[in-house]
BAKE-808424 format. One line per field, with one value per residue: residue number from 1; residue in three letters; y, z, x of N, C-alpha, C, O in turn. Coordinates in steps of 0.001 Angstrom, whole numbers, always signed. Last residue first. Layout:
nr: (NUM, ...)
rest: (ALA, ...)
n_yy: (Y, ...)
n_zz: (Z, ...)
n_xx: (X, ...)
ca_yy: (Y, ...)
ca_zz: (Z, ...)
ca_xx: (X, ...)
c_yy: (Y, ...)
c_zz: (Z, ...)
c_xx: (X, ...)
o_yy: (Y, ...)
o_zz: (Z, ...)
o_xx: (X, ...)
***
This chain:
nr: (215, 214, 213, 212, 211, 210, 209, 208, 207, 206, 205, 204, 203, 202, 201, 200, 199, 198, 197, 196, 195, 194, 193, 192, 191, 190, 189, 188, 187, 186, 185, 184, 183, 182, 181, 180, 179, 178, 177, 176, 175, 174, 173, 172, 171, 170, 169, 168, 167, 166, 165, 164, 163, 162, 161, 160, 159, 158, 157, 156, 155, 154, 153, 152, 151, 150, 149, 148, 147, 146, 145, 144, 143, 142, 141, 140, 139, 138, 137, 136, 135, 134, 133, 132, 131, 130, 129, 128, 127, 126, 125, 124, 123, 122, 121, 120, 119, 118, 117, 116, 115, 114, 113, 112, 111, 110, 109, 108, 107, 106, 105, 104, 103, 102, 101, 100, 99, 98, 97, 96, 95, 94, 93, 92, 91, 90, 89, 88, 87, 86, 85, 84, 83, 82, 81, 80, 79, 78, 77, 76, 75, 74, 73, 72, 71, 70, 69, 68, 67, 66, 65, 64, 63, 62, 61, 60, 59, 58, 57, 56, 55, 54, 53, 52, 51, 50, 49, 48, 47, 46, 45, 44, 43, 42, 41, 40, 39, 38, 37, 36, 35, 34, 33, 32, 31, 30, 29, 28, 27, 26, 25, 24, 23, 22, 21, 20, 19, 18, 17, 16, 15, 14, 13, 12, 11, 10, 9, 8, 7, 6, 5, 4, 3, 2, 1)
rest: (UNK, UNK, UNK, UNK, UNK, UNK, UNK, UNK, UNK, UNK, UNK, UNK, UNK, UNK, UNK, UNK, UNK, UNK, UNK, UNK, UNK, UNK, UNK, UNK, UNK, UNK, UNK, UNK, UNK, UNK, UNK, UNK, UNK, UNK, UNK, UNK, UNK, UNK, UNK, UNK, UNK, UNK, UNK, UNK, UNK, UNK, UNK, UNK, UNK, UNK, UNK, UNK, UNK, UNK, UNK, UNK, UNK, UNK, UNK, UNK, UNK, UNK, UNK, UNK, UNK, UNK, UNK, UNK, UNK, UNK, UNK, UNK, UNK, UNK, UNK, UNK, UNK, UNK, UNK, UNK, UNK, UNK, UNK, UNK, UNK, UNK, UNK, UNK, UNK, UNK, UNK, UNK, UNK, UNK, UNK, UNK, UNK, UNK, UNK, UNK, UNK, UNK, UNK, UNK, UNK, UNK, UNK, UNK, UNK, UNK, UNK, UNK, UNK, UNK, UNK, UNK, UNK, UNK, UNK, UNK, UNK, UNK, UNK, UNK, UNK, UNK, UNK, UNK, UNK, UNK, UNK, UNK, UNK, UNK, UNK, UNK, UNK, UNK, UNK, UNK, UNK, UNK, UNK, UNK, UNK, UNK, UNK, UNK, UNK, UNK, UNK, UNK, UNK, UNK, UNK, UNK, UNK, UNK, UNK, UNK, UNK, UNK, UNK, UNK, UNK, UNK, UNK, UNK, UNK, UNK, UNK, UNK, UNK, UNK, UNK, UNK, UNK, UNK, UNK, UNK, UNK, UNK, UNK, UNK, UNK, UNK, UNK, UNK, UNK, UNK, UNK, UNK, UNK, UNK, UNK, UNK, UNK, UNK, UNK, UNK, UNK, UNK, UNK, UNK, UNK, UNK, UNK, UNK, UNK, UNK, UNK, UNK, UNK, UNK, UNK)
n_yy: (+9362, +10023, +12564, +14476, +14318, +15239, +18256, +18690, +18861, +21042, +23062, +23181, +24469, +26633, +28100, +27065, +25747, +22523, +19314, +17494, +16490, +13675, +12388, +12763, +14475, +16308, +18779, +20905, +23656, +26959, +25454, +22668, +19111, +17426, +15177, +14736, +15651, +18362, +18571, +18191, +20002, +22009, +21530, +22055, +24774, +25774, +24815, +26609, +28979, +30452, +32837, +34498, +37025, +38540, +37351, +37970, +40637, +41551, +40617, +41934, +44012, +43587, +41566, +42052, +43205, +43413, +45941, +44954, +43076, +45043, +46294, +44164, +44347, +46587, +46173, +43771, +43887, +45578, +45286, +44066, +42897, +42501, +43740, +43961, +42194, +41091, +41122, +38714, +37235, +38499, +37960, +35173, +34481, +36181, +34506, +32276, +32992, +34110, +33603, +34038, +31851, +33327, +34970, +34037, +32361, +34565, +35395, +33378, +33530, +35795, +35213, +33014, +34966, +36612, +36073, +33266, +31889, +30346, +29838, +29220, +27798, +26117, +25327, +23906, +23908, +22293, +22587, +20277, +20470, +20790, +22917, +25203, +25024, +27632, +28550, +26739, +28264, +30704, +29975, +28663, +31788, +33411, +31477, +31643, +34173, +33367, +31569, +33195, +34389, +33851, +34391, +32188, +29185, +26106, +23270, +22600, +20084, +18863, +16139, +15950, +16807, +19623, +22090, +24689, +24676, +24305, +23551, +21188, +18704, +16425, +16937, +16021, +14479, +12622, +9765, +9852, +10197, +11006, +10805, +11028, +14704, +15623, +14478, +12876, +13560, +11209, +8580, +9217, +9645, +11301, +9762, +7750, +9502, +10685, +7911, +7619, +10222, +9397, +6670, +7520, +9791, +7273, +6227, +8214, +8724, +6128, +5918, +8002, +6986, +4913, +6280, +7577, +4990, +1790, -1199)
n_zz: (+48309, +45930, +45697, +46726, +45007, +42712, +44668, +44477, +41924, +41011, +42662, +41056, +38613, +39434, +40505, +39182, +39342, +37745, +38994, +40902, +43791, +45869, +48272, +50496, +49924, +47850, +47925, +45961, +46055, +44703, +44175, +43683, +44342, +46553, +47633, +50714, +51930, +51067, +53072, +55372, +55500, +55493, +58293, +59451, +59054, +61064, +63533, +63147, +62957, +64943, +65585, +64897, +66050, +64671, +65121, +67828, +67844, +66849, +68946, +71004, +69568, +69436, +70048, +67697, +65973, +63202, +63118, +64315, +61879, +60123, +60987, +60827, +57922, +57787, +59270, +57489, +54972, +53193, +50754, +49527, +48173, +49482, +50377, +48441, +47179, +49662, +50884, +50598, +52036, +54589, +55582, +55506, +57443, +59632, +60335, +60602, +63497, +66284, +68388, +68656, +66700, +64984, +64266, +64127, +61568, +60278, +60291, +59198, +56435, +55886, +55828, +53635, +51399, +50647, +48162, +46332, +45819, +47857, +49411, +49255, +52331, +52861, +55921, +54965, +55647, +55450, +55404, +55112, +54268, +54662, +55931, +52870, +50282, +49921, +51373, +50298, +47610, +47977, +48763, +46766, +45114, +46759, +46115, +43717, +43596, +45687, +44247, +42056, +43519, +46801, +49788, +50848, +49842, +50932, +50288, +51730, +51217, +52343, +53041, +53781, +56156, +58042, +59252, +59147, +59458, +60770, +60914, +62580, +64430, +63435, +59881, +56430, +55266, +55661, +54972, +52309, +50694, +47512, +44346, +41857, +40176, +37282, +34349, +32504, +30157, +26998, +26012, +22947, +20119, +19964, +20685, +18607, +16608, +16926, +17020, +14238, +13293, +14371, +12842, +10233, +10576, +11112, +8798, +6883, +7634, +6794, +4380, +3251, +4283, +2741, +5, +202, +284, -926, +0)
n_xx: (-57337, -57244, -57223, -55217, -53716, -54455, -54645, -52223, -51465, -53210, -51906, -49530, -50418, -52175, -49720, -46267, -44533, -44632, -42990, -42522, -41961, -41230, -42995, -44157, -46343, -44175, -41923, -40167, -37615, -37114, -33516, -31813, -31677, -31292, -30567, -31311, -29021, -29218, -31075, -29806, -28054, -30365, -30779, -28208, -28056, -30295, -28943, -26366, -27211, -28286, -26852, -25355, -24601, -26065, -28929, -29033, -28667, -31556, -33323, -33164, -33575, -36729, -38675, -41444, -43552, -43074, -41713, -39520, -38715, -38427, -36222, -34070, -33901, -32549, -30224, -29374, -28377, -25431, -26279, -29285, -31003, -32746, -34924, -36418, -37472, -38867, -41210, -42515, -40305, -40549, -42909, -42998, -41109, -42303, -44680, -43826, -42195, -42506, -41465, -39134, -37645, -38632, -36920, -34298, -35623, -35502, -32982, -31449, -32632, -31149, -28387, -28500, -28479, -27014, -25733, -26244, -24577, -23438, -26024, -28886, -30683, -32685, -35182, -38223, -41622, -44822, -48523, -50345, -54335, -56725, -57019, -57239, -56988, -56941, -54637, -52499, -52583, -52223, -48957, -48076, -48220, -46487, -43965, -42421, -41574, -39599, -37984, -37216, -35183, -34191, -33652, -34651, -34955, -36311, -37977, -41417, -43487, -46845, -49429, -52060, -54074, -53773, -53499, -51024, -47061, -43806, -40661, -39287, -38640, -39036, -38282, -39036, -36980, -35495, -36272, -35251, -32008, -32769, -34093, -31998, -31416, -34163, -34943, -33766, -32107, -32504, -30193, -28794, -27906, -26552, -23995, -24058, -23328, -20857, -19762, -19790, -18415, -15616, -15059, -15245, -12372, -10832, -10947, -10340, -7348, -6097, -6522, -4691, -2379, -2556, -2120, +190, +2108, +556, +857)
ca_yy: (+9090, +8616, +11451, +13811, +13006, +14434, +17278, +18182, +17770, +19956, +22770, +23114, +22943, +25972, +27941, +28231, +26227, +24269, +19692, +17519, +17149, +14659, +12254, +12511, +13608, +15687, +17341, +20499, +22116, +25741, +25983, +23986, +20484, +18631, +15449, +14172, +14051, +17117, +18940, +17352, +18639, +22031, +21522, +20755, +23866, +25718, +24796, +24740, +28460, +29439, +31798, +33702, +35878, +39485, +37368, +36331, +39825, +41979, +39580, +39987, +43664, +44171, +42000, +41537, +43190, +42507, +45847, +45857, +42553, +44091, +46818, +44430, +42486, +46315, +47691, +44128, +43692, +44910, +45256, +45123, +42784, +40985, +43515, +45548, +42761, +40557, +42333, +39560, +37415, +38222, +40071, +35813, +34082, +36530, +36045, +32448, +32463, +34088, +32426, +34975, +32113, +31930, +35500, +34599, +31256, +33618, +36289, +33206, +31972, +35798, +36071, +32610, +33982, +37372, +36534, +34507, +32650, +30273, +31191, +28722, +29083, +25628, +26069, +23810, +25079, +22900, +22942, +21182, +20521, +19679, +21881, +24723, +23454, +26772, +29252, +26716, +26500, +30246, +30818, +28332, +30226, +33543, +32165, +30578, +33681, +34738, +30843, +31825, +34936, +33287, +35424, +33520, +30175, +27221, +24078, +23742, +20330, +19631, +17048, +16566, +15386, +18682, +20452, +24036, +25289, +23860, +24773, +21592, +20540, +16788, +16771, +16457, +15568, +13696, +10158, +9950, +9849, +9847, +10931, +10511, +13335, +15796, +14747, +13333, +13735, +12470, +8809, +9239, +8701, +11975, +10774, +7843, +8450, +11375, +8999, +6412, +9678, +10234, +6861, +6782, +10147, +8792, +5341, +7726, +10103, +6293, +4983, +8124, +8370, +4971, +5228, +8159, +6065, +3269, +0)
ca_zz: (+50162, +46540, +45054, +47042, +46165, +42772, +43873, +45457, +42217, +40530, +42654, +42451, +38417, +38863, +41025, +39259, +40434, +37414, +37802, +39161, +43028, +45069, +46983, +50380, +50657, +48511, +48433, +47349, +45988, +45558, +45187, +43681, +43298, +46263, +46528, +49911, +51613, +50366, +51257, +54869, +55447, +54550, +56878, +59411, +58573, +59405, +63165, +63124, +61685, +64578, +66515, +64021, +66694, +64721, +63816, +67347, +68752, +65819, +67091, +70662, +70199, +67898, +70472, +68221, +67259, +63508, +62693, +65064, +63295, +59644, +60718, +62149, +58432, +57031, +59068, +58714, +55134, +54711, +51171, +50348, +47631, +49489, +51673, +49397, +46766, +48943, +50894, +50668, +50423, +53574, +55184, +54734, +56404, +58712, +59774, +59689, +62350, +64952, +68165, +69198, +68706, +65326, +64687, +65139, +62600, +60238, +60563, +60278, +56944, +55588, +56760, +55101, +51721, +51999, +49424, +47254, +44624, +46561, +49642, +48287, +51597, +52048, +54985, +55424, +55616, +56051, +54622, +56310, +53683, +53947, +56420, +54196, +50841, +49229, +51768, +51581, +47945, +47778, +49712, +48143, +45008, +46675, +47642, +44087, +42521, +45389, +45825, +41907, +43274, +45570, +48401, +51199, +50076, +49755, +50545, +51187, +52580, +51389, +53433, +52529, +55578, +57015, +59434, +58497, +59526, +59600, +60875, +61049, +65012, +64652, +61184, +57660, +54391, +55822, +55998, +52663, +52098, +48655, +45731, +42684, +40938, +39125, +35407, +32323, +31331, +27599, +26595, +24070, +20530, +19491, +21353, +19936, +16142, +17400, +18172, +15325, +12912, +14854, +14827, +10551, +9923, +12253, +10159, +6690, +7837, +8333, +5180, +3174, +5023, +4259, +656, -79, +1270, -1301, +0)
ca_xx: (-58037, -56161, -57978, -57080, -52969, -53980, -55981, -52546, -50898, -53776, -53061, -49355, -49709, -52697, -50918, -47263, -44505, -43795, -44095, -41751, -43006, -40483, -42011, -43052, -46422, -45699, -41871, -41165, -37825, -37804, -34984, -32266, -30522, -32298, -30170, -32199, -29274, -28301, -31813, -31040, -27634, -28975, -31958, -28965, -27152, -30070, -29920, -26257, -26044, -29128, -27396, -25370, -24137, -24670, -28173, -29265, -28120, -30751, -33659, -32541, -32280, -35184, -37790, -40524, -43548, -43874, -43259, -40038, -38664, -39204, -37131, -34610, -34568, -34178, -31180, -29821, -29465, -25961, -24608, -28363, -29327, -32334, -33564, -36256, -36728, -37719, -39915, -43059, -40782, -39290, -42335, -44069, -41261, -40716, -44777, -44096, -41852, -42794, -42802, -39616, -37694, -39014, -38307, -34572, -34781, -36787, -34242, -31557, -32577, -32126, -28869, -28570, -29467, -27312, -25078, -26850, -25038, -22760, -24956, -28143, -29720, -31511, -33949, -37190, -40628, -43542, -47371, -49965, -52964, -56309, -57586, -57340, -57110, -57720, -56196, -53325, -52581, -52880, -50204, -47884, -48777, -47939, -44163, -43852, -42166, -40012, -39051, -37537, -36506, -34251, -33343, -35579, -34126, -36473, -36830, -40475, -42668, -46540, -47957, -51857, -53187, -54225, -53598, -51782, -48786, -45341, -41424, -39893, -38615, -40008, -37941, -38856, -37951, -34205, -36461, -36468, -32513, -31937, -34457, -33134, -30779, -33045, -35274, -35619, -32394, -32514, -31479, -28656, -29040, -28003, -24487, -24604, -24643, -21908, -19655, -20176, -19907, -16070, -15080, -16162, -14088, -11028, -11101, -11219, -8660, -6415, -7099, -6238, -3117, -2201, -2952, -891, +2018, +1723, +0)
c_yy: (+8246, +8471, +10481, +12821, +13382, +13430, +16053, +17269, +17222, +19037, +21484, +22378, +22424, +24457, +26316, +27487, +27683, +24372, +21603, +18933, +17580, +15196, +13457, +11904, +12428, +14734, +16924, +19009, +22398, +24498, +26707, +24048, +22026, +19440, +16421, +14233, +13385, +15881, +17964, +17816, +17839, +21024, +21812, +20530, +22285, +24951, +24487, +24710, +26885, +28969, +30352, +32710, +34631, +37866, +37569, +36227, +38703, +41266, +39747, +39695, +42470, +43754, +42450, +42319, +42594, +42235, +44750, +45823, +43759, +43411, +45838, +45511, +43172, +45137, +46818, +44765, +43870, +45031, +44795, +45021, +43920, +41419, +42559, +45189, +44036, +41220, +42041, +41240, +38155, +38078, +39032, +37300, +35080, +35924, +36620, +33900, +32774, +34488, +33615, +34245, +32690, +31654, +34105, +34930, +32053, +33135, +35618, +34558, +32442, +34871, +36238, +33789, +33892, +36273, +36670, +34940, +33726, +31831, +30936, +29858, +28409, +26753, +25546, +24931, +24621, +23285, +23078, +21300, +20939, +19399, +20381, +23158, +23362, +25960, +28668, +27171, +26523, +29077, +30651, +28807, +29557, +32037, +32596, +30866, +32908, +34430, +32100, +31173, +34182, +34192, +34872, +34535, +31567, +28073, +25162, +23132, +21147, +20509, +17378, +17110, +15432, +17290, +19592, +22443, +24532, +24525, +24104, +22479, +21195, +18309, +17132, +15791, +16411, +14589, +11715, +10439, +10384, +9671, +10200, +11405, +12539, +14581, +15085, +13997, +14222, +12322, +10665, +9716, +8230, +10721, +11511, +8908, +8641, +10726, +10122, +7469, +8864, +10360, +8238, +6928, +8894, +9601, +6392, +7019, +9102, +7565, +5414, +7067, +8695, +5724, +4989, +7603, +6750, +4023, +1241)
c_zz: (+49390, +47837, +45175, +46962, +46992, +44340, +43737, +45446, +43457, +41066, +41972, +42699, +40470, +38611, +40491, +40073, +40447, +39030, +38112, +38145, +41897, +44063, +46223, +49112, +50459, +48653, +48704, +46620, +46900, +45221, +44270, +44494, +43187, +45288, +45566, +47999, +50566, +50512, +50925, +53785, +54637, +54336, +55753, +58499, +58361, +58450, +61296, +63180, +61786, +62872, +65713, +64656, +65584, +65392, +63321, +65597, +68171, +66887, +66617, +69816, +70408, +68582, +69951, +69197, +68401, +65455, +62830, +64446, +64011, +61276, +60751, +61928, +59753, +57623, +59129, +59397, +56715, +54983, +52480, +50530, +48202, +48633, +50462, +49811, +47121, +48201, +50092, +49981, +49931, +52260, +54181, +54543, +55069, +57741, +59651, +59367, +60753, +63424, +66737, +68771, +69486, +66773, +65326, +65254, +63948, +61093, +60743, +61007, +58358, +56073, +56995, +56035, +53032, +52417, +50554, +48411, +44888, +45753, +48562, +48636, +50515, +51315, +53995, +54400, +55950, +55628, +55927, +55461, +54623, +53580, +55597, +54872, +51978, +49983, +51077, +52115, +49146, +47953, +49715, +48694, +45787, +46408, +47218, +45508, +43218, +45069, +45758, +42944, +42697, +44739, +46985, +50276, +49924, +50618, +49957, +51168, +51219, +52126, +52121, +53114, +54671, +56383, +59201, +59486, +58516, +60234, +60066, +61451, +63772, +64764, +62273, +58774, +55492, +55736, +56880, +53993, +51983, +49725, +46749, +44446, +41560, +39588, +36448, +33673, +31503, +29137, +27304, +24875, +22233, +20271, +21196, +21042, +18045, +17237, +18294, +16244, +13755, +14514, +14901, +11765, +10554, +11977, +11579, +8180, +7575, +8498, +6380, +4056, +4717, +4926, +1595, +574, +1617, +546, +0)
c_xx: (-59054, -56637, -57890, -57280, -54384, -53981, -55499, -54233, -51204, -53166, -53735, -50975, -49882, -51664, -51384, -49021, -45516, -44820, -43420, -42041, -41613, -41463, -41785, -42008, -44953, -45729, -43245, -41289, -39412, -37404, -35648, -33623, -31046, -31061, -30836, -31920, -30219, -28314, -30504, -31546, -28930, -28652, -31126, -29912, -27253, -29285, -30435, -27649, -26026, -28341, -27861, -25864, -24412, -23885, -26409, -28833, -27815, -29053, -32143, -32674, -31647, -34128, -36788, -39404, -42609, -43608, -44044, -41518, -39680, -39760, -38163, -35963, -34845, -34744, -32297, -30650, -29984, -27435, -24672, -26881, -28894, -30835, -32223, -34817, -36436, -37045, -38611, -42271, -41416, -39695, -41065, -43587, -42123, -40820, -43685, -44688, -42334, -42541, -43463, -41092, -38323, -39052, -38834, -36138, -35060, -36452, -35087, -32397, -32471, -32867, -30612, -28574, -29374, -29014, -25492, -26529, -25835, -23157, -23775, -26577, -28749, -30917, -33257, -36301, -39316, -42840, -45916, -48412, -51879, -54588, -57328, -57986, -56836, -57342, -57132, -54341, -52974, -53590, -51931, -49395, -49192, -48799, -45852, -44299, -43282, -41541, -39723, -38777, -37376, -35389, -33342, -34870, -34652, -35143, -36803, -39447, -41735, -44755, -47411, -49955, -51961, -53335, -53807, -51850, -49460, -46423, -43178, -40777, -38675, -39676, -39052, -38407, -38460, -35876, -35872, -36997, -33865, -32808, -33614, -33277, -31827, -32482, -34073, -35693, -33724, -32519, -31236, -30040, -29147, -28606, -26141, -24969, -24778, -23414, -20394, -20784, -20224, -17910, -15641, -16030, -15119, -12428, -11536, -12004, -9668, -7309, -7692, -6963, -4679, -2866, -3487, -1538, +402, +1326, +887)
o_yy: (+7664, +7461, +9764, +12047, +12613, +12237, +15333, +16241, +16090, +17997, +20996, +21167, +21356, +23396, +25223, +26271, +28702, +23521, +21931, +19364, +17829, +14304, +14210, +11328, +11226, +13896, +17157, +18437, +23206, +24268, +27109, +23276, +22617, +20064, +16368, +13656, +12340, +15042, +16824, +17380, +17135, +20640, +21723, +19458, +21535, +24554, +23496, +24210, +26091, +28703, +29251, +31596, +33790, +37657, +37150, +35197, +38333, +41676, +38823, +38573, +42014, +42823, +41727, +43541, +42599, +41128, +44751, +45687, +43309, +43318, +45977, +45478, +42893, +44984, +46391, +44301, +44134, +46160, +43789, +43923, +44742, +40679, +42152, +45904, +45003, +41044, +42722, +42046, +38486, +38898, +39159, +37862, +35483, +36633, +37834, +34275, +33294, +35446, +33784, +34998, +32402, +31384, +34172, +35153, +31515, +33510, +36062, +34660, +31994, +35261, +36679, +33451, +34620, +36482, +36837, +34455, +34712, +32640, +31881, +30668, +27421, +26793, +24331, +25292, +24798, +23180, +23731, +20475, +22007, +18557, +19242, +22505, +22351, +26625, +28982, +26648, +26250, +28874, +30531, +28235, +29468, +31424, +31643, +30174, +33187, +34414, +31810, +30618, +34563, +34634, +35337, +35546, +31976, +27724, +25370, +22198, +20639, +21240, +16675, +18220, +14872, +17070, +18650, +21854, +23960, +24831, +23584, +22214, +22110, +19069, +18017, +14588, +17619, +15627, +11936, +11269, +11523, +9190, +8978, +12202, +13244, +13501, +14624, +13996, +15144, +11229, +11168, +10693, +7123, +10795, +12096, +8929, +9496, +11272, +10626, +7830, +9276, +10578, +8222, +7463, +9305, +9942, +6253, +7187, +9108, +7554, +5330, +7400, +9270, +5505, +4814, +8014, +6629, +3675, +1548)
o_zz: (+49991, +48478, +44424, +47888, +47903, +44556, +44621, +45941, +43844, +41028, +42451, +42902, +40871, +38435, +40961, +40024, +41133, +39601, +38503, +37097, +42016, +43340, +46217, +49029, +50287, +47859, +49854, +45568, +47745, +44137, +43226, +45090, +42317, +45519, +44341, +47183, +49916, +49726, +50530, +53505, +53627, +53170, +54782, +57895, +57553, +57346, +60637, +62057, +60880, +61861, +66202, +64397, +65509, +65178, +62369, +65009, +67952, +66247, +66166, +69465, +70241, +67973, +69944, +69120, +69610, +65986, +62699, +65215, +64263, +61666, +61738, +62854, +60110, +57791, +60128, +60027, +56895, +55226, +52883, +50030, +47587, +48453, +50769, +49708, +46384, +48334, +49994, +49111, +48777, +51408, +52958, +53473, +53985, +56749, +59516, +58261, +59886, +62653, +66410, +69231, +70680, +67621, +66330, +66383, +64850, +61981, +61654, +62234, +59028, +56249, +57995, +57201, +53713, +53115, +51515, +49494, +44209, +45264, +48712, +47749, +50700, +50109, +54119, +53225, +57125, +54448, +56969, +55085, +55165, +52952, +55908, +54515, +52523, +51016, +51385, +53030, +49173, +48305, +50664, +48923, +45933, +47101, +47563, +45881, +43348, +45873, +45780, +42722, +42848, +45324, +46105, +49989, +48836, +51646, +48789, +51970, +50139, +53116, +51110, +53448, +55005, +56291, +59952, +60105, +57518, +61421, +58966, +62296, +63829, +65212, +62047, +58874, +55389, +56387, +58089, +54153, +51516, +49761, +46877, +45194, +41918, +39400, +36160, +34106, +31115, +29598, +27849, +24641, +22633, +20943, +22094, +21912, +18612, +17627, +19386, +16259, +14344, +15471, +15846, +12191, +11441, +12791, +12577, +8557, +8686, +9479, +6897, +4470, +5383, +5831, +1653, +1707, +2611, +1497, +824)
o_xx: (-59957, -56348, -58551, -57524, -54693, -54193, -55963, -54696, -50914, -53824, -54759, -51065, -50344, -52263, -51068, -49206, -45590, -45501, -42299, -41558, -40414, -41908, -42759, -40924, -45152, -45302, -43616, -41002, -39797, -36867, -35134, -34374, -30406, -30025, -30949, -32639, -30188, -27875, -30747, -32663, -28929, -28741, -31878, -29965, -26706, -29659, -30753, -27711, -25774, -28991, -27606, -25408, -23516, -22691, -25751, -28504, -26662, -28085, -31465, -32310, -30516, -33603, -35791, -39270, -42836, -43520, -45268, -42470, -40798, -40924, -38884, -36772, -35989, -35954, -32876, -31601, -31173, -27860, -24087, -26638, -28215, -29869, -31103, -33821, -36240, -35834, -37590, -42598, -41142, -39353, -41022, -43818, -41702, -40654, -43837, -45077, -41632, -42597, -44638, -41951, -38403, -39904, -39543, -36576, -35703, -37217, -35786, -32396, -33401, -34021, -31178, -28778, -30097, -30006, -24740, -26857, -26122, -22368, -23002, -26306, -28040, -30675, -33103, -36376, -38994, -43177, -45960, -47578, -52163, -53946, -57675, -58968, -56392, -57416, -58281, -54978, -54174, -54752, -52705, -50461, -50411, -49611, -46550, -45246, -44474, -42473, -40919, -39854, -38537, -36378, -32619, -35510, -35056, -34563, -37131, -39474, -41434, -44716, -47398, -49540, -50917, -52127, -54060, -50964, -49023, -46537, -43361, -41633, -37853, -40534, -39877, -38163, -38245, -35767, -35809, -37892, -33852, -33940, -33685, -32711, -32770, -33040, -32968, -36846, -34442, -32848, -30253, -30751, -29506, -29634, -26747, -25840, -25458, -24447, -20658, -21961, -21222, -18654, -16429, -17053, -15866, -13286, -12242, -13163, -10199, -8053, -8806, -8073, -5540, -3672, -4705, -1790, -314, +624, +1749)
***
């Protein structure tokens, strides 16, 4: 086999491996979806923030500077003033602080109102205010504001933040979105499997219809 030959052989062998190679690649099963579900028993905890009493478990991660949780924060809302009594929504942390600076300051306003027995009315000014506090340089000011209008103690609220009281608290609902292999926020969880679907009213609403229909 002359020279020429050779070289035409071998571009030819490199042309067909590379066609193979992308044959499979097109023919590659799509991602249909988020990492599985790990640990199950991570979704809640006996000390889980929840309201509502209803059967119907419905369980947050979210991050109080996401605008994303922003977004489905009314939804949510909805969902429960409709299926009062049917539904007991909980609330776990998972500050994304990679990408949001002032997530977990935000995580432990809720954490300090909490102490102060209340919780879900930080929850609710935070999103609510979200885009007041949420790309301050220092959010403080505004999260103890928030504290004084909802009747709290400012000094121990604005104390329990400057101390970072509740970093192993949070850090644990942290642990427990990674066990469970929660790749973003929101995440929710019904009745303990992993919800798939968009995060507007109407998808939220039909999935709890869904797990009606099964009593």
């Amino acid at each position: 086999m002359s020279r020429e030959a050779k070289i035409l052989t071998a571009i030819l062998v490199v042309v067909a491996g590379g066609m193979i190679g992308l044959f499979a690649i097109a023919n590659k099963s799509p991602d249909t979806g988020p990492a599985p579900v790990g640990d199950k028993t991570k979704i809640i905890r006996d000390n889980s923030h929840k309201e509502g009493t209803g059967a119907i478990q419905l369980v947050e991660f979210g991050d109080y500077q996401c605008p994303a949780c922003g977004a489905a924060y009314p939804n949510v809302k909805q969902v429960m003033k409709e299926y009062d009594g049917k539904v007991t929504l909980y609330f776990r942390n998972f500050p994304l602080t990679q990408i949001h600076k002032n997530a977990m300051t935000g995580a432990e306003a809720a954490e300090a109102a909490a102490d102060q027995g209340k919780f879900w009315e930080m929850h609710d000014k935070l999103y609510e205010k979200q885009t007041d506090w949420s790309e301050e340089s220092d959010p403080t000011t505004k999260l103890a504001g928030y504290a004084k209008d909802l009747g709290l103690d400012v000094d121990k609220f604005k104390k329990a933040l400057s101390n970072e009281q509740f970093k192993n608290l949070i850090g644990q609902d942290t642990a427990d979105a990674n066990a469970l292999n929660v790749q973003a926020t929101p995440t929710f969880f019904i009745n303990g499997t992993q919800y798939q679907g968009k995060n507007d009213y109407p998808s939220l609403r039909d999935a709890i219809e869904a797990q009606l229909s099964k009593k």
